[in-house]
N, CA, C and O atoms as a GROMACS GRO file, in nm:
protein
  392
    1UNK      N    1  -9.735  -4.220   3.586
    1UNK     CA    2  -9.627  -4.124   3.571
    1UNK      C    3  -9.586  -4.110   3.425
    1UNK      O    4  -9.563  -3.993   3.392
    2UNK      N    5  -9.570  -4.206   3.326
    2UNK     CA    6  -9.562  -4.228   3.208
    2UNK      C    7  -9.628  -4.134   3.140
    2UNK      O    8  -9.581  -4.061   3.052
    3UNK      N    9  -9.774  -4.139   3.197
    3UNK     CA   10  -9.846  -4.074   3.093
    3UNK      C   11  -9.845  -3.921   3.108
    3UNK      O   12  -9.846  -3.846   3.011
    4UNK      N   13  -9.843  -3.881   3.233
    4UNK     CA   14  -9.823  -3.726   3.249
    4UNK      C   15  -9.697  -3.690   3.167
    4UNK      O   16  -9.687  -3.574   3.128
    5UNK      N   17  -9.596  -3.782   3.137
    5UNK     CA   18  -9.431  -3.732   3.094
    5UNK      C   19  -9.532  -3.673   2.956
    5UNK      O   20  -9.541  -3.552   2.935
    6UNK      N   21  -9.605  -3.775   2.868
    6UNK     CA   22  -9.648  -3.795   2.781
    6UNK      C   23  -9.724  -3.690   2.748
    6UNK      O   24  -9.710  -3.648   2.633
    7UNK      N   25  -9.769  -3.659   2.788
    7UNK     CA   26  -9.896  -3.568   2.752
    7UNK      C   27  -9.845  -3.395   2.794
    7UNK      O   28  -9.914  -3.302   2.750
    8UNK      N   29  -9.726  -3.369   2.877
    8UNK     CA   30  -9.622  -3.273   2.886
    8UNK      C   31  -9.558  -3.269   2.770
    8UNK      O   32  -9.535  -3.152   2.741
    9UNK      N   33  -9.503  -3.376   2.655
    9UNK     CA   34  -9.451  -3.392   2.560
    9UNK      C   35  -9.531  -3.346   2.448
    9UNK      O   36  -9.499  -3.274   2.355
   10UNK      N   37  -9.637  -3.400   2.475
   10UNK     CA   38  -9.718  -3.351   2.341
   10UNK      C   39  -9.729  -3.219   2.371
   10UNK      O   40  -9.668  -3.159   2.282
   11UNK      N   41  -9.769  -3.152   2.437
   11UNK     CA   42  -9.776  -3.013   2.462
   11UNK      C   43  -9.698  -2.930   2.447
   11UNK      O   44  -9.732  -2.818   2.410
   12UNK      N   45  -9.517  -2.977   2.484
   12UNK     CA   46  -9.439  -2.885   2.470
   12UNK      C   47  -9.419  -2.919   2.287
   12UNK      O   48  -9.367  -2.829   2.220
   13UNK      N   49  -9.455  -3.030   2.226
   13UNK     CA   50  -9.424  -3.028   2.104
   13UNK      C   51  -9.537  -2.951   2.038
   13UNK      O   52  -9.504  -2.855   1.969
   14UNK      N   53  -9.660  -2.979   2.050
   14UNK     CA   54  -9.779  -2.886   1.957
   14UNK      C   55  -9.739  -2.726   2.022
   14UNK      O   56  -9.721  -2.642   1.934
   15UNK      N   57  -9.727  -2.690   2.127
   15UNK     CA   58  -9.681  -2.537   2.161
   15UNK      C   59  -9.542  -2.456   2.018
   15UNK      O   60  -9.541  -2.350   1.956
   16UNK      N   61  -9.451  -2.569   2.022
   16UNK     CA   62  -9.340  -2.553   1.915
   16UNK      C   63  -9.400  -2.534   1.798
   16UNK      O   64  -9.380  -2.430   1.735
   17UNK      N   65  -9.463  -2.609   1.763
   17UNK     CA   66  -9.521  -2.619   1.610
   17UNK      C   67  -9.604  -2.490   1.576
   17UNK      O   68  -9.589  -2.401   1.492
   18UNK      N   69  -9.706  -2.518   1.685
   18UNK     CA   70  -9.800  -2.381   1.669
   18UNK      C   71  -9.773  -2.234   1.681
   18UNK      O   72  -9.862  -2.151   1.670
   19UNK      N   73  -9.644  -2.204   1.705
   19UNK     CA   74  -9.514  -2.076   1.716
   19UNK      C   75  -9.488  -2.012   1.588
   19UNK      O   76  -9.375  -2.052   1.562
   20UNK      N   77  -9.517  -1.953   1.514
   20UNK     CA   78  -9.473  -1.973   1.387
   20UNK      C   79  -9.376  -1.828   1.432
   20UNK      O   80  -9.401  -1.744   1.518
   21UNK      N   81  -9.281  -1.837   1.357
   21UNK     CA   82  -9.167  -1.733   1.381
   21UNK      C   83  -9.186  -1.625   1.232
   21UNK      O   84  -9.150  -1.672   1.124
   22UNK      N   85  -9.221  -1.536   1.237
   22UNK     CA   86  -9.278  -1.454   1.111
   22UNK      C   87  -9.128  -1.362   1.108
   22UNK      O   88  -9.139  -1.242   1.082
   23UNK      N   89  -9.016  -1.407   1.128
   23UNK     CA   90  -8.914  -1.322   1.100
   23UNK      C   91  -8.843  -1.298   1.025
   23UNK      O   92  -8.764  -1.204   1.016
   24UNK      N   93  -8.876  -1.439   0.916
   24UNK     CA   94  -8.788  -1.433   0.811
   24UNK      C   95  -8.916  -1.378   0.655
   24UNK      O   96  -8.886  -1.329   0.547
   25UNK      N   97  -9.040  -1.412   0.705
   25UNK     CA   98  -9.130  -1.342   0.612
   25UNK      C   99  -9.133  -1.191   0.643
   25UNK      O  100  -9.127  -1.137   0.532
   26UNK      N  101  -9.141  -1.071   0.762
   26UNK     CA  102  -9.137  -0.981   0.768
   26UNK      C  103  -9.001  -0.954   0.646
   26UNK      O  104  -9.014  -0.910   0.532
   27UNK      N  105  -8.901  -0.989   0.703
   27UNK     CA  106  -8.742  -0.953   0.611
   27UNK      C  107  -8.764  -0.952   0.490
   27UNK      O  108  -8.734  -0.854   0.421
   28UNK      N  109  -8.839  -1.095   0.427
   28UNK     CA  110  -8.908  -1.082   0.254
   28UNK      C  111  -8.958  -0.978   0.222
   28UNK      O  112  -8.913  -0.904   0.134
   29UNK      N  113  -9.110  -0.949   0.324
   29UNK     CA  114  -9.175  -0.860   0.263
   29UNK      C  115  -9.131  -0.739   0.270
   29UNK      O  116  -9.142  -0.670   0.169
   30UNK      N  117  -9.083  -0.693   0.366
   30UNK     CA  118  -8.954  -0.548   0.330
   30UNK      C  119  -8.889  -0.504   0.266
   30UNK      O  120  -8.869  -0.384   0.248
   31UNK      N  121  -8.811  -0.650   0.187
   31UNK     CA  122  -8.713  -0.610   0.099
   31UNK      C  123  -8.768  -0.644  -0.023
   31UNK      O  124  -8.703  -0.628  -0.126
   32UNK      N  125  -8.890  -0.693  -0.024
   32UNK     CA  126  -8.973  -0.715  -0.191
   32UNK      C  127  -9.061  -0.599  -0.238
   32UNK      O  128  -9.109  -0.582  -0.351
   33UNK      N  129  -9.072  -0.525  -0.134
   33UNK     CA  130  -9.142  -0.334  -0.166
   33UNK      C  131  -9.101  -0.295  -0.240
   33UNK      O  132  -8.980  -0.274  -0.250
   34UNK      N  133  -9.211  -0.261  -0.346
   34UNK     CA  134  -9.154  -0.200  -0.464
   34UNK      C  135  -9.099  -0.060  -0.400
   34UNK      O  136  -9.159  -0.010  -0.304
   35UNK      N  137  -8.970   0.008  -0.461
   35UNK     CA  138  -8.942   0.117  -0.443
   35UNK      C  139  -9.015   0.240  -0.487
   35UNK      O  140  -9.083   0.223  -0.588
   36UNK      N  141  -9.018   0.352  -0.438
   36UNK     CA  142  -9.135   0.493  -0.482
   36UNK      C  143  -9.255   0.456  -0.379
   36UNK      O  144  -9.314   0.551  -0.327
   37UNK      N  145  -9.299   0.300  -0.341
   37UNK     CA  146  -9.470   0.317  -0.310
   37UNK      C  147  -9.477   0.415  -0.221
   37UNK      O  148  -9.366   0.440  -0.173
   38UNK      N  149  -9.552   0.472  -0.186
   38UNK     CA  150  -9.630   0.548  -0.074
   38UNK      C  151  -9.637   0.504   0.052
   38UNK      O  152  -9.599   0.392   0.087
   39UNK      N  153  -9.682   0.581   0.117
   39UNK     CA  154  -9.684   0.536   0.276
   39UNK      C  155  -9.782   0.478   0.303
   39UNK      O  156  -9.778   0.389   0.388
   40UNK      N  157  -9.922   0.519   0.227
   40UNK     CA  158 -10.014   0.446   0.224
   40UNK      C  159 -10.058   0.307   0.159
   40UNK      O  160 -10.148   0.236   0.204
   41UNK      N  161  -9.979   0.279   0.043
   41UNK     CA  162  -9.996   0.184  -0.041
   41UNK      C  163  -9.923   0.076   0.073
   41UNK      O  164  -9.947  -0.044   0.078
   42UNK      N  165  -9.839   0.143   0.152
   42UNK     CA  166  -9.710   0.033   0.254
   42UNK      C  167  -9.815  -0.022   0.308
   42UNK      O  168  -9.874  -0.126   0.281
   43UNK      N  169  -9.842   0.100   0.427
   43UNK     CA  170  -9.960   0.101   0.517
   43UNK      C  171 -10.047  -0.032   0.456
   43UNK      O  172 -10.045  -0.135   0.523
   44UNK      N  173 -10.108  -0.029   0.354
   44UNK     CA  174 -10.239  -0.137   0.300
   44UNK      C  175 -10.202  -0.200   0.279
   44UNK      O  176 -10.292  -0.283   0.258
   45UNK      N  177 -10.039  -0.279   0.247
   45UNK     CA  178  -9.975  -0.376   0.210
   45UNK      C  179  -9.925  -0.442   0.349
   45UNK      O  180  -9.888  -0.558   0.338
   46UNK      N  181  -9.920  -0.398   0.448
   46UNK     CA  182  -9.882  -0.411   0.600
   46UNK      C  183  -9.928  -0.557   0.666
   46UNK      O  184 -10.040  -0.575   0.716
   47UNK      N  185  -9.831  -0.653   0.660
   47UNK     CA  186  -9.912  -0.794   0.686
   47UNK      C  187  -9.990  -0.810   0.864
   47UNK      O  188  -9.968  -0.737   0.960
   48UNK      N  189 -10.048  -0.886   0.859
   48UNK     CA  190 -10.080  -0.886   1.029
   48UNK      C  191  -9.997  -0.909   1.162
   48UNK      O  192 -10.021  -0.907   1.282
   49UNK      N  193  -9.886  -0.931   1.078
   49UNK     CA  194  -9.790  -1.027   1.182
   49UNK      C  195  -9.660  -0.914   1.242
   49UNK      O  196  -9.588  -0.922   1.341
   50UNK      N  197  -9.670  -0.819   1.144
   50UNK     CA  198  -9.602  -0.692   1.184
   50UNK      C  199  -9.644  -0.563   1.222
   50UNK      O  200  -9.709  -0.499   1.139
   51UNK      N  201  -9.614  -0.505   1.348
   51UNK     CA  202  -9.651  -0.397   1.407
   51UNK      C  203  -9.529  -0.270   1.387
   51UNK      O  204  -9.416  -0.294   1.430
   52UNK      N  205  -9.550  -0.162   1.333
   52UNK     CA  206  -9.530  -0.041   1.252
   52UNK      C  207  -9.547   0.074   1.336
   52UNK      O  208  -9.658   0.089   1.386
   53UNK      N  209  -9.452   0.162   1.364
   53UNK     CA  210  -9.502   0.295   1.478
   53UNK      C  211  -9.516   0.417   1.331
   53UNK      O  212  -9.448   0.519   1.322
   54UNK      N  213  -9.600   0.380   1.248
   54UNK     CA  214  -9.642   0.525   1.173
   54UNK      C  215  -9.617   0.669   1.230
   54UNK      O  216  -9.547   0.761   1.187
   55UNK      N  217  -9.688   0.660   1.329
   55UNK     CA  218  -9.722   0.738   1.428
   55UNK      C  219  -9.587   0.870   1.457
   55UNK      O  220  -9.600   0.992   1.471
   56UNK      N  221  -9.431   0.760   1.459
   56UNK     CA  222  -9.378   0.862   1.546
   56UNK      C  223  -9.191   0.824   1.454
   56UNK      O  224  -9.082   0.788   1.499
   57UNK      N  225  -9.230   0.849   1.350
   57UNK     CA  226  -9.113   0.837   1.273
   57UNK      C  227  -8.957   0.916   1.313
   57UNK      O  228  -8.944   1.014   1.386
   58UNK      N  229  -8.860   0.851   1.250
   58UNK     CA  230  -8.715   0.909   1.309
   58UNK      C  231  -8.668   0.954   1.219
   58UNK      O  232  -8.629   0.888   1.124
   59UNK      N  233  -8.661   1.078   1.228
   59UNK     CA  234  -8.627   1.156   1.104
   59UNK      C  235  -8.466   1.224   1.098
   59UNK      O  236  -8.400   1.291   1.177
   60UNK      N  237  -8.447   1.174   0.979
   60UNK     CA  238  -8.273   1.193   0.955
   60UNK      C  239  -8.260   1.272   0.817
   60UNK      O  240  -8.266   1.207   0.713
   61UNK      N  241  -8.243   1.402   0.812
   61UNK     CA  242  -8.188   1.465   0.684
   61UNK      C  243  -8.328   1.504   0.610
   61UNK      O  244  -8.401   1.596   0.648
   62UNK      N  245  -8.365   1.384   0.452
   62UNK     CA  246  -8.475   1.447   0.395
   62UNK      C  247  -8.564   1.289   0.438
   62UNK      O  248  -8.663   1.260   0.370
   63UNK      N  249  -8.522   1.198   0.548
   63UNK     CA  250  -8.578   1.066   0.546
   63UNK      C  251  -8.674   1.047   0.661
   63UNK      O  252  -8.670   1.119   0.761
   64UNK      N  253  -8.741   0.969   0.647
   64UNK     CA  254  -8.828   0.920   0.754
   64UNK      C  255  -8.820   0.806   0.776
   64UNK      O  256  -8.857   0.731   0.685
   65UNK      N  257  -8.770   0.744   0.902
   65UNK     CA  258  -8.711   0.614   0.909
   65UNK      C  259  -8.886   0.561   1.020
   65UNK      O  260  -8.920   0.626   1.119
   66UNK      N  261  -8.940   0.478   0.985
   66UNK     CA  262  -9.036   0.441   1.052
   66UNK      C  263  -9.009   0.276   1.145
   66UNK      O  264  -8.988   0.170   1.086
   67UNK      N  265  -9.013   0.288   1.249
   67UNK     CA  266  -8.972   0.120   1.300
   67UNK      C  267  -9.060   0.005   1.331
   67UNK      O  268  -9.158   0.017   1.405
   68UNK      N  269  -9.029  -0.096   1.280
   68UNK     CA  270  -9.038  -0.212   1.328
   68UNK      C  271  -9.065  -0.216   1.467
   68UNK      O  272  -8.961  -0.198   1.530
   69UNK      N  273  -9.178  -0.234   1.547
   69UNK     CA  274  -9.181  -0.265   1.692
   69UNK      C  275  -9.234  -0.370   1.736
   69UNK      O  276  -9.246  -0.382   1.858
   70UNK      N  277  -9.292  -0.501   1.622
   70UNK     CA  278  -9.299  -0.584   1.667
   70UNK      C  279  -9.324  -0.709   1.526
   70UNK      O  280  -9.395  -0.670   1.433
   71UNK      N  281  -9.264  -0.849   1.518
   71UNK     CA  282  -9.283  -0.917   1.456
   71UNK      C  283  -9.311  -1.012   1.562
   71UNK      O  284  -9.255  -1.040   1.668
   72UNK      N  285  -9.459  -1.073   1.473
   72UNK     CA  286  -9.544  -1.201   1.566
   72UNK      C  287  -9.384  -1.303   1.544
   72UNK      O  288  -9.317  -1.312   1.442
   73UNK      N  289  -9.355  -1.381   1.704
   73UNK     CA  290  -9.334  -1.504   1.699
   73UNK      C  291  -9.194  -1.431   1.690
   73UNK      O  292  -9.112  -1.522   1.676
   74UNK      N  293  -9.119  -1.293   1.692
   74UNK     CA  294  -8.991  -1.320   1.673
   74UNK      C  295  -8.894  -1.315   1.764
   74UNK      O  296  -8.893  -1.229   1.852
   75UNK      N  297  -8.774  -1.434   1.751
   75UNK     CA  298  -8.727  -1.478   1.867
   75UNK      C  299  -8.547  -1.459   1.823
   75UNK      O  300  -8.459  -1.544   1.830
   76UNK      N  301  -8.538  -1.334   1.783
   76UNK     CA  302  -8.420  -1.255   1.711
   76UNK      C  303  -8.327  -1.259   1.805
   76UNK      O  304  -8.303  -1.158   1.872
   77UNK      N  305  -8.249  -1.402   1.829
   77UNK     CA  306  -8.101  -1.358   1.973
   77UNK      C  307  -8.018  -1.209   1.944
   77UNK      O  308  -7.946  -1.158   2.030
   78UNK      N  309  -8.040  -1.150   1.809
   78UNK     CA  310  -7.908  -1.035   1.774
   78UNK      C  311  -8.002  -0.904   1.834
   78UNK      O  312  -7.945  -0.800   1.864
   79UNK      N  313  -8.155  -0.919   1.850
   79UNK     CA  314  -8.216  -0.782   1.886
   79UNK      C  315  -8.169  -0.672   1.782
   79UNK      O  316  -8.117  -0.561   1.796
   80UNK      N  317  -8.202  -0.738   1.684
   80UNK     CA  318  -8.178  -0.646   1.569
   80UNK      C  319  -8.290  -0.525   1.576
   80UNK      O  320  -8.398  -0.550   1.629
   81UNK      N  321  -8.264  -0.400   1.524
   81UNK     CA  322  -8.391  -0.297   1.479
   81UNK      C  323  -8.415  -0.312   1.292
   81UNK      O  324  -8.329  -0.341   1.209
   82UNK      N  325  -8.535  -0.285   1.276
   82UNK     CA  326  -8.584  -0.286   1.160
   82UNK      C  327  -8.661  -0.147   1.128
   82UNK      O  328  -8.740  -0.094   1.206
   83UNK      N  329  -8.625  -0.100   1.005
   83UNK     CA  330  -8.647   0.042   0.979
   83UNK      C  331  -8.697   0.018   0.840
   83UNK      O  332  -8.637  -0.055   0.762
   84UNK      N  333  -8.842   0.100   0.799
   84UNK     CA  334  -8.871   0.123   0.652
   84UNK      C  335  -8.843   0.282   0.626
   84UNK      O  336  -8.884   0.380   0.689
   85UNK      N  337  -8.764   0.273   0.521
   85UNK     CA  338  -8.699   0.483   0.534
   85UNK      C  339  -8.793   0.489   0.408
   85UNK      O  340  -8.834   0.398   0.336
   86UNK      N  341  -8.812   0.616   0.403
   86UNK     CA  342  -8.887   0.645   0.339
   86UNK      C  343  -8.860   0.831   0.286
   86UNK      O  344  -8.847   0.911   0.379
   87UNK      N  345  -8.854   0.894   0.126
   87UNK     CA  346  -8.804   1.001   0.149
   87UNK      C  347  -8.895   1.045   0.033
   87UNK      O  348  -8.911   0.992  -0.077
   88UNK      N  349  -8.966   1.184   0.097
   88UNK     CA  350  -9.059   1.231   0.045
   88UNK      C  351  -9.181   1.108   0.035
   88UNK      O  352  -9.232   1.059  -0.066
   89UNK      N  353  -9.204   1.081   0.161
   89UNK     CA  354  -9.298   0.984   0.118
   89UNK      C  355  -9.314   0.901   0.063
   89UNK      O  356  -9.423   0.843   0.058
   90UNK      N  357  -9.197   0.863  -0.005
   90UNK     CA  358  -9.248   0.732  -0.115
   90UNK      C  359  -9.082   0.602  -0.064
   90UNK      O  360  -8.963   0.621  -0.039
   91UNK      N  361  -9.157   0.501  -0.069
   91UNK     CA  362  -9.061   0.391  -0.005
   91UNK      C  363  -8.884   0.361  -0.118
   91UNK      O  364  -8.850   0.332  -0.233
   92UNK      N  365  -8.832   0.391  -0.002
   92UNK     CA  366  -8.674   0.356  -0.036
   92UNK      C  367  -8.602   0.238  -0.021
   92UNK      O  368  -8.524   0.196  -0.107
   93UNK      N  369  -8.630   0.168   0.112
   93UNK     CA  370  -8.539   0.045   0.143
   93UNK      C  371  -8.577  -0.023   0.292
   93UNK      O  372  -8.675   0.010   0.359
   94UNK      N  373  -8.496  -0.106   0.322
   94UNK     CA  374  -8.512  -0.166   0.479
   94UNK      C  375  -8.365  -0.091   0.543
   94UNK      O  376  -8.267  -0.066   0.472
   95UNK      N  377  -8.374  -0.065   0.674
   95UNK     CA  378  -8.237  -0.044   0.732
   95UNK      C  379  -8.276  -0.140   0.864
   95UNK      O  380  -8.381  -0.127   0.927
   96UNK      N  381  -8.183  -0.226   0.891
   96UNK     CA  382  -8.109  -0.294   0.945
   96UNK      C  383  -8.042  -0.243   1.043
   96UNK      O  384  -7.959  -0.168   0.993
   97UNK      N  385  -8.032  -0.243   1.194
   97UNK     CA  386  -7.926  -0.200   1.284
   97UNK      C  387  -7.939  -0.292   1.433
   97UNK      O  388  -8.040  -0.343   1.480
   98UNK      N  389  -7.821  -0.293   1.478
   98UNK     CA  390  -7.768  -0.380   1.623
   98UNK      C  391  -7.825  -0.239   1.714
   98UNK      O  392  -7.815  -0.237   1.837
   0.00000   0.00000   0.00000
């Protein structure tokens, strides 16, 4: 019985470890974009761990707000949204919203 506790233990601990939570590197690399780049230069700069709806942007005024729809590993209790705006094509900032 010992050893099954044991070997449940190791598992739920290597499962933890091997989790990596990419939520606070997505947030870096968002807010370390140089301002002006392109959509494409974003696009090629786009790490693996973050998923991007190019595709179907939210457009406000002269902006294109593109979202965040998925960061590997993120376990965000606030369910925050993540937005790269973008105006005339060339990168502006991160927006942030509940």
């Amino acid at each position: 019985m010992k050893q099954n506790k044991f070997i449940v233990l190791v598992f739920v601990v290597f499962s933890l470890i091997s989790c990596k939570n990419y939520y606070n590197d997505s947030i870096n690399w968002m807010d370390n974009l140089e301002s002006e780049l392109n959509i494409k230069d974003v696009q090629n700069a786009q790490p693996d761990y973050i998923e991007i709806d190019w595709k179907n942007p939210l457009i406000i005024d002269d902006q294109k707000w593109y979202m965040i729809l998925k960061i590997k590993g993120n376990n965000d209790i606030l369910g925050m949204s993540h937005y790269l705006v973008f105006v005339e094509n060339k990168y502006q900032y991160r927006e942030s919203e509940k």
